[in-house]
One Martini backbone bead per residue (centre of mass of N, CA, C, O) as a GRO file, in nm:
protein
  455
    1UNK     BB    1   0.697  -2.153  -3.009
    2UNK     BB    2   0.869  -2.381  -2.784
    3UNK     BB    3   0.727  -2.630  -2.672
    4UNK     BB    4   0.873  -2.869  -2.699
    5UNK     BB    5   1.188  -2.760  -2.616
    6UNK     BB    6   1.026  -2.753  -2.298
    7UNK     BB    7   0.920  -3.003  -2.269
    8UNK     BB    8   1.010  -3.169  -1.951
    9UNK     BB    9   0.962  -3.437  -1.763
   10UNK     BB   10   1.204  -3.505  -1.583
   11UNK     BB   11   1.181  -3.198  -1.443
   12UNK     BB   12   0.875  -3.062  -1.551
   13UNK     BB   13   0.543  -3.161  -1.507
   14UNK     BB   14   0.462  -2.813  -1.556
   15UNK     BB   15   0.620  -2.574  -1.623
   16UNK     BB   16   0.787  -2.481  -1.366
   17UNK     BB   17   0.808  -2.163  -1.206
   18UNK     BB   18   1.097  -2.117  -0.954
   19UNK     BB   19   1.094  -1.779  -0.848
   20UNK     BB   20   1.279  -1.640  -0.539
   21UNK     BB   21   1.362  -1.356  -0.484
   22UNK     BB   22   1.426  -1.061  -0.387
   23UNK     BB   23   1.335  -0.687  -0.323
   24UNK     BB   24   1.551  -0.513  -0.466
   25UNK     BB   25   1.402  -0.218  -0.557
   26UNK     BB   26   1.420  -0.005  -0.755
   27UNK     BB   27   1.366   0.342  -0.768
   28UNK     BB   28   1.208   0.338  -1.006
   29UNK     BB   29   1.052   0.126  -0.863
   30UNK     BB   30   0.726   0.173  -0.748
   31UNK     BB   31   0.505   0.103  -0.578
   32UNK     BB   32   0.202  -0.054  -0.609
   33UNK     BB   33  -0.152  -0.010  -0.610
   34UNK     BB   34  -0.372  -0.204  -0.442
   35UNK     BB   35  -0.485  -0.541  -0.419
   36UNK     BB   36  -0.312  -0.848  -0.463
   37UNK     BB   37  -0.572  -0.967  -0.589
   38UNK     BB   38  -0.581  -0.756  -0.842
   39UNK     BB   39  -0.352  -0.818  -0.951
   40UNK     BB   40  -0.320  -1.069  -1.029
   41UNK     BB   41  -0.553  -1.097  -1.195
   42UNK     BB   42  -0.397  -0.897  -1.393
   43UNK     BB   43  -0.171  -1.063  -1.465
   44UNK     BB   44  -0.303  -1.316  -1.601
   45UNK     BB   45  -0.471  -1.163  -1.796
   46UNK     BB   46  -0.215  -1.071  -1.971
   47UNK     BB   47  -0.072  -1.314  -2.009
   48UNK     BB   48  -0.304  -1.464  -2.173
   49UNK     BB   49  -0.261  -1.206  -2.390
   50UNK     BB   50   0.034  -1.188  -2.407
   51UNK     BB   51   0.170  -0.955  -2.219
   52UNK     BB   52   0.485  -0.982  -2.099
   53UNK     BB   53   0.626  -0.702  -2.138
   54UNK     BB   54   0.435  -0.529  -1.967
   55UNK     BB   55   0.419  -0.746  -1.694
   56UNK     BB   56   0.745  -0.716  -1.647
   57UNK     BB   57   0.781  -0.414  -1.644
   58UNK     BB   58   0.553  -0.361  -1.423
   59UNK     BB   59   0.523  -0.670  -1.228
   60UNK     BB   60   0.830  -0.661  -1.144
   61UNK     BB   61   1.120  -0.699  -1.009
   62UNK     BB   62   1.470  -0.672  -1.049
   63UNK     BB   63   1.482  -0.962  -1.003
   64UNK     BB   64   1.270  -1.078  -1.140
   65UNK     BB   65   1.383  -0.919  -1.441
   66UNK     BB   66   1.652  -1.123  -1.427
   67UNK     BB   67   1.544  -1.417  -1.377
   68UNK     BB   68   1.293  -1.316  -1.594
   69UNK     BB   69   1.197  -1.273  -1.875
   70UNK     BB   70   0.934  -1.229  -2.135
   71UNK     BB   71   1.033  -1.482  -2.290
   72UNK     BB   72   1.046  -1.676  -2.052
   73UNK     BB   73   0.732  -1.654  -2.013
   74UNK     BB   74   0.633  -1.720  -2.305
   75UNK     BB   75   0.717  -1.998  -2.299
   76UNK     BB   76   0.592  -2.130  -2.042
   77UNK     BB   77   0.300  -2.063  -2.138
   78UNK     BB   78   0.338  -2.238  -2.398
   79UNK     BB   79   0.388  -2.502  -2.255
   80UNK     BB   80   0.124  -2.523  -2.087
   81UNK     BB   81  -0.066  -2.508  -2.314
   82UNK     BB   82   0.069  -2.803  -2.449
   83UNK     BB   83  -0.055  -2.955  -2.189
   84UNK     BB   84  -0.341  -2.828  -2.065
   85UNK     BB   85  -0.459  -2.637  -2.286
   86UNK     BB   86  -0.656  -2.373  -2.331
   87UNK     BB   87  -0.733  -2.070  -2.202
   88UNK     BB   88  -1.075  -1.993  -1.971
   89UNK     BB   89  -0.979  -1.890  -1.648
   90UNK     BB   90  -1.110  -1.777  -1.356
   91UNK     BB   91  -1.217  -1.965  -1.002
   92UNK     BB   92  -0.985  -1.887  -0.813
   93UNK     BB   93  -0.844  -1.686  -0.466
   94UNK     BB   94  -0.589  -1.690  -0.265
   95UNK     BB   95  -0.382  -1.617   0.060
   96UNK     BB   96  -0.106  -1.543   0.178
   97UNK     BB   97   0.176  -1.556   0.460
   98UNK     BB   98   0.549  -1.596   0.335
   99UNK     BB   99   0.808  -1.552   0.457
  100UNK     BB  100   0.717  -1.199   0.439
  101UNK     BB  101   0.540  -1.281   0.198
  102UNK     BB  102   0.292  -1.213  -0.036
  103UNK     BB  103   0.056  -1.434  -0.168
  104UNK     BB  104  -0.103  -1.574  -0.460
  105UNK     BB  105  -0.404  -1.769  -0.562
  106UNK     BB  106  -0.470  -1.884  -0.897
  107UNK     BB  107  -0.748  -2.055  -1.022
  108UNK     BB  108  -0.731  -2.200  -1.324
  109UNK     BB  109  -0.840  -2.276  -1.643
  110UNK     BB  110  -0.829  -2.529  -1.873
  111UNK     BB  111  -0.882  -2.746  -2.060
  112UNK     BB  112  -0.745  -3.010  -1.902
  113UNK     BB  113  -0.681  -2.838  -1.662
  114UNK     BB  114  -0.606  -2.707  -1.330
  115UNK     BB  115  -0.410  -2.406  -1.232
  116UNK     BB  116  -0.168  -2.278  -1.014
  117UNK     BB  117  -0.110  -1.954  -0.975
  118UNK     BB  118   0.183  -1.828  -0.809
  119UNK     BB  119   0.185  -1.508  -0.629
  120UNK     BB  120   0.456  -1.266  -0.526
  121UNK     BB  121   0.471  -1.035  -0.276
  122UNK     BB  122   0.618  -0.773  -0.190
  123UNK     BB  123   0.600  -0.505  -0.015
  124UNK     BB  124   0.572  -0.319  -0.344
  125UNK     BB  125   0.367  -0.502  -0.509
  126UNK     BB  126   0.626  -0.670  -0.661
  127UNK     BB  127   0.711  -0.923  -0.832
  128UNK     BB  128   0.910  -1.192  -0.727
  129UNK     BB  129   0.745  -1.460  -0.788
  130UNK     BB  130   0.662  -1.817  -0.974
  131UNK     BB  131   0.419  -2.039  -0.984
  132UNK     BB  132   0.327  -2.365  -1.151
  133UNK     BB  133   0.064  -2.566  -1.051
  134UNK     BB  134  -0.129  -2.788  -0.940
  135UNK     BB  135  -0.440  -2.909  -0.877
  136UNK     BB  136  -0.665  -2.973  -0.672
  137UNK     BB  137  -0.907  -3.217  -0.780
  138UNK     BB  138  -0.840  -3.422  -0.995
  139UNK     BB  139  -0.968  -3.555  -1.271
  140UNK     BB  140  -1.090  -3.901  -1.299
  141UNK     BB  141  -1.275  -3.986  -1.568
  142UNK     BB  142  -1.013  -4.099  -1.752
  143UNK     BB  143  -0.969  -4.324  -1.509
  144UNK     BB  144  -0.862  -4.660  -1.541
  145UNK     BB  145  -0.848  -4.969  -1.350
  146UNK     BB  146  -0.690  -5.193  -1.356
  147UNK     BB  147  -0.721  -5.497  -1.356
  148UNK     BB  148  -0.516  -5.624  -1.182
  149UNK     BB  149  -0.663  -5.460  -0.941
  150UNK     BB  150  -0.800  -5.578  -0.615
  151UNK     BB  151  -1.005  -5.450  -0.397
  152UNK     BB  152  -1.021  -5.668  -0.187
  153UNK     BB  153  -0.751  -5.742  -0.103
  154UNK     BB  154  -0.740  -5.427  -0.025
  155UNK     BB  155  -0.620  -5.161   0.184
  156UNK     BB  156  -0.707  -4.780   0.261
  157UNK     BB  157  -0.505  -4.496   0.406
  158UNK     BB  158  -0.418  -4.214   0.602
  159UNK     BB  159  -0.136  -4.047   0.635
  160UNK     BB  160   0.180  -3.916   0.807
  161UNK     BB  161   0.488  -3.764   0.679
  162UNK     BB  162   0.638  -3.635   0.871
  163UNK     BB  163   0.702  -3.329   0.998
  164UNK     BB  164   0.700  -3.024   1.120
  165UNK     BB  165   0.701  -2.840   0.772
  166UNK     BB  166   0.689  -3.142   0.600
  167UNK     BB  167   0.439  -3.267   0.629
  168UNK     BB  168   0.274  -3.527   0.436
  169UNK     BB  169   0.023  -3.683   0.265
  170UNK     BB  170  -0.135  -4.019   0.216
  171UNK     BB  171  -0.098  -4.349   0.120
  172UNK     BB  172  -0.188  -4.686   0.253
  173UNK     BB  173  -0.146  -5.001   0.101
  174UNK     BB  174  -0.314  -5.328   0.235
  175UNK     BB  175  -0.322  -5.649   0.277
  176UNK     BB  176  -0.482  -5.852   0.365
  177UNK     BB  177  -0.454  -5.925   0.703
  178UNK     BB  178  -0.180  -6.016   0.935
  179UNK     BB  179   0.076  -6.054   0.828
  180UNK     BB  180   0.378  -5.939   0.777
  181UNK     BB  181   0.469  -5.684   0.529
  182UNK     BB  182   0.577  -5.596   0.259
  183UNK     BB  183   0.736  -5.308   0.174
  184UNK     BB  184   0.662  -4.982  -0.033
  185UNK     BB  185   0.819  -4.697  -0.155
  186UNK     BB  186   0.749  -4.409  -0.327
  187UNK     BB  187   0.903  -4.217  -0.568
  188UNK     BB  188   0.928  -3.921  -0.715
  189UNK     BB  189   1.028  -3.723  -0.985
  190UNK     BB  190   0.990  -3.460  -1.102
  191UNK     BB  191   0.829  -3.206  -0.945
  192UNK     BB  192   0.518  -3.122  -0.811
  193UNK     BB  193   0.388  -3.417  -0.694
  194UNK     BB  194   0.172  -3.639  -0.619
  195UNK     BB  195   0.126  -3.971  -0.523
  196UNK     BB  196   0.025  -4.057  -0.806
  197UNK     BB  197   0.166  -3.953  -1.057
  198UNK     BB  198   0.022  -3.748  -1.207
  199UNK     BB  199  -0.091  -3.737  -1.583
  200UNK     BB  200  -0.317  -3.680  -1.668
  201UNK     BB  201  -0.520  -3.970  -1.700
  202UNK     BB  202  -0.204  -4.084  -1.528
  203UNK     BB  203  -0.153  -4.337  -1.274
  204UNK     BB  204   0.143  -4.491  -1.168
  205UNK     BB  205   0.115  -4.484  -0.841
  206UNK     BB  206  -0.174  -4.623  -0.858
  207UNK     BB  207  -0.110  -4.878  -0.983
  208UNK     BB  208   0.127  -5.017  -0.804
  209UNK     BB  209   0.014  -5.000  -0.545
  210UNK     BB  210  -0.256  -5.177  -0.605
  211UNK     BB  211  -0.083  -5.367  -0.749
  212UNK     BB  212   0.076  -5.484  -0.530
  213UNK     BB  213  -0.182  -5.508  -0.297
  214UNK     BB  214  -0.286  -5.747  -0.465
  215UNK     BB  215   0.024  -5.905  -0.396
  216UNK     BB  216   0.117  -5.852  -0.077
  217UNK     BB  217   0.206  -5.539  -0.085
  218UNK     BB  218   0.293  -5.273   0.062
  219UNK     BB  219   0.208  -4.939   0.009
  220UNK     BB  220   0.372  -4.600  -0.012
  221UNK     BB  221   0.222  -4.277  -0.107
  222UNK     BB  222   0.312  -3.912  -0.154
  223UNK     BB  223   0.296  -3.583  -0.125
  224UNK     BB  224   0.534  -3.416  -0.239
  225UNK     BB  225   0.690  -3.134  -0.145
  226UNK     BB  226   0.689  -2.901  -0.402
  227UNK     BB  227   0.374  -2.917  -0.376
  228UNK     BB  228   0.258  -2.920  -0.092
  229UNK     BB  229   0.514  -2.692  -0.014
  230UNK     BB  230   0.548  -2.410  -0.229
  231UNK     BB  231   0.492  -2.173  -0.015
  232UNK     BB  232   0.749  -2.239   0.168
  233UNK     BB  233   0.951  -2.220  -0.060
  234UNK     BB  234   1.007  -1.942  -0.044
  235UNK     BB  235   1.314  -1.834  -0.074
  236UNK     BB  236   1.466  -2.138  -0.156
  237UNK     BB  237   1.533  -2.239  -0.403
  238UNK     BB  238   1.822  -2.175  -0.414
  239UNK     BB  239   1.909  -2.458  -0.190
  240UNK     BB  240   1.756  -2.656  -0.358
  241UNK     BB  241   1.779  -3.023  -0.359
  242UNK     BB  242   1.764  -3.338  -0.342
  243UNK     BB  243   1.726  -3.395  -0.103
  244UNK     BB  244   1.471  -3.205  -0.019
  245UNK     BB  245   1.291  -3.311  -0.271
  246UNK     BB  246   1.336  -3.672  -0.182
  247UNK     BB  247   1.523  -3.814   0.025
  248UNK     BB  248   1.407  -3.684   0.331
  249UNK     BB  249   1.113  -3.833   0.274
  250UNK     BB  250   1.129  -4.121   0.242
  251UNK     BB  251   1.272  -4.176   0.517
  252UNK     BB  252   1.028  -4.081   0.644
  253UNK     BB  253   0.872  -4.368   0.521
  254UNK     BB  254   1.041  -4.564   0.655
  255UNK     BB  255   0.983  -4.503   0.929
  256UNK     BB  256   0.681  -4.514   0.946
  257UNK     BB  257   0.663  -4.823   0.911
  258UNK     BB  258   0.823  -4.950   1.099
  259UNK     BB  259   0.591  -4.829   1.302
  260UNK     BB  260   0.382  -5.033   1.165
  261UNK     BB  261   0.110  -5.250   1.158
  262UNK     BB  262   0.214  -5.551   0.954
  263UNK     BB  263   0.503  -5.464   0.916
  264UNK     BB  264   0.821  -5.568   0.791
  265UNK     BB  265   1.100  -5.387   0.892
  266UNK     BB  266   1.299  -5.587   0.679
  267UNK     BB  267   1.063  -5.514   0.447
  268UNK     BB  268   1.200  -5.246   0.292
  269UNK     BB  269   1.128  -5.045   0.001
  270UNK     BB  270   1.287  -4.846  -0.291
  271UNK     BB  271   1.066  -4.662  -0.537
  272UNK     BB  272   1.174  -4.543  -0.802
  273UNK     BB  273   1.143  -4.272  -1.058
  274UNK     BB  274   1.311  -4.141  -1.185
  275UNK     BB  275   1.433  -3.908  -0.997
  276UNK     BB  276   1.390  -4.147  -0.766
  277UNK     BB  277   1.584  -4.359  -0.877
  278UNK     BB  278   1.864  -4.158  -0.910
  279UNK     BB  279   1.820  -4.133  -0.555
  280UNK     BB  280   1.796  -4.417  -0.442
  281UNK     BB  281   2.148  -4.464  -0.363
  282UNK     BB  282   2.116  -4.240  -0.124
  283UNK     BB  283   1.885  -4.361   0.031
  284UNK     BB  284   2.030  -4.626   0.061
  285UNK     BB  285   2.313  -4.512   0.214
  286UNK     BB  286   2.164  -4.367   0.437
  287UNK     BB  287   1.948  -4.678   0.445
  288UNK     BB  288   2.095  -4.942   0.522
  289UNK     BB  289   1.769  -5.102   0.601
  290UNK     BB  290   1.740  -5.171   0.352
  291UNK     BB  291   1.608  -5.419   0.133
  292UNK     BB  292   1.575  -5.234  -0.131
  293UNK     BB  293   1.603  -5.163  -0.492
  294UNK     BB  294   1.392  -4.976  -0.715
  295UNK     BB  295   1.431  -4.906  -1.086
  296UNK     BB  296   1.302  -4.629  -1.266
  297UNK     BB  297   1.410  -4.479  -1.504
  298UNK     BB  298   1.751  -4.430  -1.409
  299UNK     BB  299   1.968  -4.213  -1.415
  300UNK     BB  300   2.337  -4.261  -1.473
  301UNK     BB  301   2.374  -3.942  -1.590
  302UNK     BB  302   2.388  -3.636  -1.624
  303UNK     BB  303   2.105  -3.448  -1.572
  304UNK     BB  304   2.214  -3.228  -1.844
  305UNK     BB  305   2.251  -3.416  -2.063
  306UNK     BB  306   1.932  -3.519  -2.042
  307UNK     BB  307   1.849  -3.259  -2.135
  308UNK     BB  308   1.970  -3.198  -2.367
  309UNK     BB  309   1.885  -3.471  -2.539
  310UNK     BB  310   1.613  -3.382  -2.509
  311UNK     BB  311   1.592  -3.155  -2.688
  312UNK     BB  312   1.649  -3.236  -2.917
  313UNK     BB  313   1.472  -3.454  -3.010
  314UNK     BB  314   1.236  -3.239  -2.947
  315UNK     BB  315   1.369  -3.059  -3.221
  316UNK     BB  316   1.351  -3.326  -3.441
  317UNK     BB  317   1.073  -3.474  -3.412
  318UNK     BB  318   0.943  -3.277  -3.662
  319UNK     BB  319   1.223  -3.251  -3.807
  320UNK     BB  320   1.290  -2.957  -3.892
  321UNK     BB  321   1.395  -2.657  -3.738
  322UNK     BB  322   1.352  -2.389  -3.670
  323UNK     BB  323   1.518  -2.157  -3.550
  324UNK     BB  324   1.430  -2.077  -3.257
  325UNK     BB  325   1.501  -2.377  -3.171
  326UNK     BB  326   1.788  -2.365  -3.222
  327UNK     BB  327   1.842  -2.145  -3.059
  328UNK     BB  328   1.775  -2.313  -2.782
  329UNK     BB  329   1.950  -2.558  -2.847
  330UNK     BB  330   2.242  -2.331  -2.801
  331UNK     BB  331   2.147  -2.247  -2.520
  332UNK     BB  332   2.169  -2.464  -2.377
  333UNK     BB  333   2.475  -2.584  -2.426
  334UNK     BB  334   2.521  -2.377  -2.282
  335UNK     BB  335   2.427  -2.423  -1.993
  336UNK     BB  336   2.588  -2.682  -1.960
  337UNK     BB  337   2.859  -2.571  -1.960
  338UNK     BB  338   2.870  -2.423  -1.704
  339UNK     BB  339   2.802  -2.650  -1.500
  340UNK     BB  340   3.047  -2.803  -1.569
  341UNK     BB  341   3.203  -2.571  -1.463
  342UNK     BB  342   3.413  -2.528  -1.213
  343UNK     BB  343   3.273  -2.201  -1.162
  344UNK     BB  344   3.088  -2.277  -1.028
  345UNK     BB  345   2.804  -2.085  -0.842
  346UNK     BB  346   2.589  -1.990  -0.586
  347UNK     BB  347   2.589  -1.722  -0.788
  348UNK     BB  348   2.489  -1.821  -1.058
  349UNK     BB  349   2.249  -1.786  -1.267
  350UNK     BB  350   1.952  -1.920  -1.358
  351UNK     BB  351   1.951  -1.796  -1.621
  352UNK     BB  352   2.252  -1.946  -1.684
  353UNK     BB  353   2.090  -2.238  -1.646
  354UNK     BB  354   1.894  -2.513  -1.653
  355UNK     BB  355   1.566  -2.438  -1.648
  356UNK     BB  356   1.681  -2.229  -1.416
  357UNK     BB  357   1.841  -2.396  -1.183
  358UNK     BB  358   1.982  -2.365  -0.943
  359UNK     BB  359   2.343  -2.407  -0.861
  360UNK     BB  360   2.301  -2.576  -0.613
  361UNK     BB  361   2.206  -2.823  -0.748
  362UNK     BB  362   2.432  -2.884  -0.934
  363UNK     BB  363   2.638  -2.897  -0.673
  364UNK     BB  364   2.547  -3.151  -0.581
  365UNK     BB  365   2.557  -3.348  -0.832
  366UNK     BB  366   2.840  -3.350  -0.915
  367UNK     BB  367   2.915  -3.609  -0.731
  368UNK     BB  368   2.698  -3.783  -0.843
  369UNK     BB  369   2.715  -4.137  -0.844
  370UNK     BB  370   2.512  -4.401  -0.903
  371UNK     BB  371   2.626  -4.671  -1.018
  372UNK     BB  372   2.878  -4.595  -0.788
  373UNK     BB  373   2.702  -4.627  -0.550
  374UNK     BB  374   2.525  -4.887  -0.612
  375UNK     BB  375   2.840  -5.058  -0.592
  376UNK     BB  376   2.838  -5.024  -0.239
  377UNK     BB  377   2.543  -5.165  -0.167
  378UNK     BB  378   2.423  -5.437  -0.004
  379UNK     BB  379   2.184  -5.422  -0.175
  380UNK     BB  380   1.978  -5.502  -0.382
  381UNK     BB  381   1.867  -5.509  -0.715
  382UNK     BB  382   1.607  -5.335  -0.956
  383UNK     BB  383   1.627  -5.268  -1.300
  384UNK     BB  384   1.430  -5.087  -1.515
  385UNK     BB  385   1.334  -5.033  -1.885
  386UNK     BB  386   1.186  -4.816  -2.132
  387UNK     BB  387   1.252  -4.868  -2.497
  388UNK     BB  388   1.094  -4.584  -2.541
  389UNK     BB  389   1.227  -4.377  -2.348
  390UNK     BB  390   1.369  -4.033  -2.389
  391UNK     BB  391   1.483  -3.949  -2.126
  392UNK     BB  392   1.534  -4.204  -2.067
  393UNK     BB  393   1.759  -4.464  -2.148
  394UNK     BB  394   1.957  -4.716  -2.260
  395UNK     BB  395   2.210  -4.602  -2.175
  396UNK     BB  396   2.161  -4.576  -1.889
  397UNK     BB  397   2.096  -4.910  -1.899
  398UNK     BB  398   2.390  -4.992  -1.972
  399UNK     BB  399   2.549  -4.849  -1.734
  400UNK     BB  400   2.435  -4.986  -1.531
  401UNK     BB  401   2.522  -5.295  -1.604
  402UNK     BB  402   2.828  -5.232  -1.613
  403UNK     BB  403   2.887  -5.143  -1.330
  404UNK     BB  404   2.677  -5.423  -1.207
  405UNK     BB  405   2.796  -5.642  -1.272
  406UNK     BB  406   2.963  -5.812  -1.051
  407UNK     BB  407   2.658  -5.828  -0.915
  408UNK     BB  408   2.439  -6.077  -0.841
  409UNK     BB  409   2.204  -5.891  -0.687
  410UNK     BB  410   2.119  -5.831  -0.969
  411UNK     BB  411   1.833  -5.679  -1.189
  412UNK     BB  412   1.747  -5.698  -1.529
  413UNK     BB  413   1.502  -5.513  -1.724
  414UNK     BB  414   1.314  -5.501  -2.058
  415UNK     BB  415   1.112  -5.270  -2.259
  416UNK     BB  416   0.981  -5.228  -2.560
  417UNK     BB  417   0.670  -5.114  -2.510
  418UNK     BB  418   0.763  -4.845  -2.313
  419UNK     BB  419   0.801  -4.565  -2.175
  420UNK     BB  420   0.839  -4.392  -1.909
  421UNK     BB  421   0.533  -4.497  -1.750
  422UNK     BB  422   0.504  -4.771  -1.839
  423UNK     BB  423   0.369  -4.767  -2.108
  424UNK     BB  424   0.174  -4.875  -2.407
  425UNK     BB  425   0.349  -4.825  -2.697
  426UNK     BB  426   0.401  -4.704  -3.061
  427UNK     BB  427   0.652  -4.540  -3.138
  428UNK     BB  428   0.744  -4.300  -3.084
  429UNK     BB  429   0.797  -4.065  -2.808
  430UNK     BB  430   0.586  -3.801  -2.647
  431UNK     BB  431   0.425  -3.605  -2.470
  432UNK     BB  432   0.139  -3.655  -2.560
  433UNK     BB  433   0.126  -3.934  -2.417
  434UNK     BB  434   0.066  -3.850  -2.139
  435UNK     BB  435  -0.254  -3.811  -2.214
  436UNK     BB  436  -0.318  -4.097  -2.246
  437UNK     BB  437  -0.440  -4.349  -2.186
  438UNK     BB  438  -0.337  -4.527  -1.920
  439UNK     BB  439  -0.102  -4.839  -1.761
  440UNK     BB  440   0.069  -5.007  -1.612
  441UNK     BB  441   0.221  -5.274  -1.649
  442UNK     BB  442   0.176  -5.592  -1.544
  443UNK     BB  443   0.501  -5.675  -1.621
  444UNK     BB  444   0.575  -5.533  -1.407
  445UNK     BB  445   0.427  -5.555  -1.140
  446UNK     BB  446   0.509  -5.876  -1.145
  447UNK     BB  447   0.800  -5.836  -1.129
  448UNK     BB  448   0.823  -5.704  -0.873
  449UNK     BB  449   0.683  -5.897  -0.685
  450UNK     BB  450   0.863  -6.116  -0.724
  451UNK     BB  451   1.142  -6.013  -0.653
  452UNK     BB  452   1.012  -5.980  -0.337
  453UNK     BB  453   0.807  -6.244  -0.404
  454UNK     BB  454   0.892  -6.522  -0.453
  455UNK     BB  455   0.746  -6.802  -0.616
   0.00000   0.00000   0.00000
């Protein structure tokens, strides 16, 4: 199977798969008898044993088998297992009803950690949805906190951003004393992210976060709405863009703090990680008093191009590739060429563009350029960039200043050392390398600190 790759972490955190699909079930496919709950049951575990065409011929309705192959769940399910370790079982179910559709909750066991797979029931009992989620109380044992962070320094609290149906639970980090103090908003990358963008061992927001209020700066980080709101967005999937995945939360966390006591309203900044980064002048020009924006590994050029750009990557990173690989890696080509086709609309098939990421994401970015917004925007601007990093590259490091050459008011800086989530490490950079421990570079978060508030 192809684990390398579809394995993108810039795009989808943990395999996610949202396809949340219509009901029009064929008049072949009739009702499915049963518990929705021992269905769902019953589909994880046929899934685990491997029986792809199986479950997608029973329990799969007509739109649902239109936009997920066999072969592309035995994918996604290969990706999973090469990030979480082998499949133990199942540890517990719950259910809800969201827009219509019966939601089926069940709590896996992996190797190395917990997911959560969401299966949407139409009607007809069956399966309309389906996603691959973290699960909440990850394992914190192996997660072990940096020097760099003073906890006597600074306190935290529990608030909440944005309001119902996307109300989002958080935490701030403020430094002791009493202010006001600069604020920073952490702006999470692709997927389904917690507050803390924790994957594997490694929690990149929560090392900036008490990183940063150990030298007097305050940070706001939340869970994601893709994660928190997953059941919610049932049947929404096809018309979700990157407002609504990144930007319109932001914006509600920089109003949260304007109005929070000890925070300086003039002095909040937006810290962008990866597609965080990517939306940041976006966010910088809805929010035009924010006081400067920080891109961390921030993409230039379009997220097509980088997504292609990393299957290649990763499917000659272990010499040549196999047949099947070459195979995916010539799938991508032609659905990236899809994306760029003028012809593109938002009734074209999630299964025949990148990712599956319905056309709606797809023609939103379509006119956006990160670089050339970011060049008309009056605030400062921090751009990092870690020079081992295969997702975003030196390459996007490079259009960004070539771009922003003009403006005084830009600071670049890049490291030798460091990945995607700014830990150092040695030689090509993998994916598994974000399963090992490690925290965020002193030296970035010095770098921040510092820019924040001069020395």
């Amino acid at each position: 199977m192809l684990k390398r790759g579809l394995l993108l972490f810039l795009v989808m955190m943990l395999a996610v798969t949202a396809l949340s699909c219509g009901s029009d079930t064929k008049v072949d496919d009739p009702p499915l008898e049963g518990e929705i709950t021992d269905l769902a049951e019953d589909f994880v575990n046929k899934m685990a044993a491997g029986e792809f065409e199986r479950v997608v011929d029973y329990y799969f309705d007509a739109p649902m088998k239109r936009a997920m192959s066999a072969k592309t769940l035995s994918e996604t399910w290969e990706t999973l297992l090469g990030q979480v370790g082998s499949y133990t079982g199942q540890v517990d179910k719950g259910t809800d009803v969201v827009n219509g559709y019966d939601v089926v909750f069940v709590t896996t066991q992996f190797e190395n950690d917990k997911i959560v797979i969401q299966v949407v029931f139409n009607e007809d009992k069956r399966i309309s949805g389906l996603w691959f989620l973290p699960a909440e109380g990850v394992d914190d044992s192996s997660y072990s906190t940096p020097s760099y962070v003073q906890p006597g320094l600074f306190s935290e609290s529990e608030v909440v951003i944005g309001t119902d149906p996307w109300d989002l639970p958080g935490t701030l980090s403020v430094p002791g004393g009493s202010g006001p103090f600069p604020a920073v908003v952490l702006v999470h990358g692709s997927g389904p992210q917690d507050r803390d963008e924790a994957i594997g061992p490694n929690k990149p927001f929560k090392d900036l976060a008490q990183g940063l209020a150990s030298q007097g700066i305050a940070v706001l980080r939340y869970e994601k709405r893709t994660k928190e709101h997953a059941h919610k967005l049932v049947g929404q999937t096809d018309i979700l863009t990157i407002w609504e995945e990144t930007a319109e939360d932001a914006l509600e966390a920089v109003s949260l703090l304007r109005n929070t006591e000890n925070i300086d309203p003039s002095q909040i900044y937006i810290l962008g990680h990866s597609l965080g980064a990517t939306a940041a002048p976006r966010i910088g020009d809805e929010g035009p008093d924010i006081a400067g924006l920080i891109l961390l590994a921030g993409a230039a050029r379009p997220l097509e191009d980088l997504i292609l750009e990393q299957v290649t990557y990763l499917t000659y990173l272990d010499g040549p590739p196999a047949p099947e690989m070459e195979e995916e890696l010539k799938k991508i080509e032609e659905q990236v060429t899809r994306v760029k086709d003028p012809a593109l609309s938002p009734d074209t098939s999630p299964q025949d563009l990148p990712l599956e990421i319905p056309a709606a994401y797809w023609l939103d970015l379509r006119d956006y350029n990160p670089p050339q917004m970011a060049k008309e925007l009056s605030m400062p601007l921090l751009i990092l960039q870690g020079e081992r990093d295969y997702q975003v590259t030196m390459e996007d490091f490079e259009v960004w200043q070539e771009t922003l050459l003009s403006r005084e008011d830009v600071v670049f800086k890049s490291y030798p050392g460091l990945n995607h989530l700014f830990i150092e490490g040695q030689g090509k950079s993998t994916p598994e390398e974000y399963f090992q421990p490690g925290n965020v570079s002193k030296e970035v978060v010095d770098d921040i600190a510092s820019w924040i508030i001069p020395k």
